[in-house]
C-alpha positions as CSV (number, residue, x, y, z in Angstrom):
1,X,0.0,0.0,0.0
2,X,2.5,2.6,1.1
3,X,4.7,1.6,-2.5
4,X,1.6,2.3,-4.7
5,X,0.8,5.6,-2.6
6,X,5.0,6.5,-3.3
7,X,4.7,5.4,-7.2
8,X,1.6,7.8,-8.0
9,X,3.2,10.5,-6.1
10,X,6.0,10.5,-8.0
11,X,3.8,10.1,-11.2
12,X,1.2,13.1,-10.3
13,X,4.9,15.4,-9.6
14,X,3.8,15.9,-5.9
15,X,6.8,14.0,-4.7
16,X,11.0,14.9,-6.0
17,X,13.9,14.2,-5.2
18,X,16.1,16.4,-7.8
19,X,19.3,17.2,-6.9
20,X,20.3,20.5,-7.9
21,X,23.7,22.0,-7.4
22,X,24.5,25.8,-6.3
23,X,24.2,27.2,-10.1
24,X,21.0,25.7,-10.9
25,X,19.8,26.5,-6.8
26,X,21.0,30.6,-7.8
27,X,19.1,30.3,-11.3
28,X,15.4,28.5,-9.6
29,X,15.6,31.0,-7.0
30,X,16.8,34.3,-8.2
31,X,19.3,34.5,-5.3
32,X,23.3,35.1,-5.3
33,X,25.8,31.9,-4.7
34,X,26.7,33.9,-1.6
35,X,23.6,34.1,-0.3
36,X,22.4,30.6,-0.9
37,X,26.3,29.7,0.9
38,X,25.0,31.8,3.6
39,X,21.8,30.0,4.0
40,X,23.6,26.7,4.3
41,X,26.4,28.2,7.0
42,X,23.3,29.4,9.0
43,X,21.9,26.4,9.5
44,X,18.8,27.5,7.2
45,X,19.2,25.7,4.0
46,X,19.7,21.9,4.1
47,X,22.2,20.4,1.2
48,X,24.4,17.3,1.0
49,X,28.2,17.5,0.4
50,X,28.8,13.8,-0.1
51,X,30.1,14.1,-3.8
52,X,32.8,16.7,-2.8
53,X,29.9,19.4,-3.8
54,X,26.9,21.5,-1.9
55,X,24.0,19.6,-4.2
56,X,20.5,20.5,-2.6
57,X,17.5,18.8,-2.5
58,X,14.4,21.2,-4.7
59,X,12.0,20.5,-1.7
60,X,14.3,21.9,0.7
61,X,15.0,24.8,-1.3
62,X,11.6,25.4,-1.2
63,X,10.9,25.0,1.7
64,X,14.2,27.7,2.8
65,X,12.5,30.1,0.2
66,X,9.2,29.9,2.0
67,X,10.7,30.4,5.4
């Protein structure tokens, strides 16, 4: 049950993962590379540096944008 409610999230577009990194986060939200570098400093924006880069998740940059 919880698979089939997972698979037509993803199919309606309610539900991504995309990774974006720090060009493509400045470009979607309008904001400078220093300010998004702030963000994630501060605590307020929520990224992954596994692959050596800051790559973010698009829900949690909404979700930073939103406040």
């Amino acid at each position: 049950m919880i698979e089939r409610f997972y698979i037509e999230k993803k199919i309606d577009g309610k539900l991504t993962n995309k990774y974006l990194n720090i060009n493509q986060v400045s470009e979607f939200t309008g904001l400078s590379k220093s300010t998004i570098r702030r963000g994630v400093m501060k605590g307020e924006l929520k990224c992954s540096k596994k692959v050596g880069r800051l790559l973010f998740t698009e829900k949690s940059v909404r979700r930073w944008i939103d406040g």
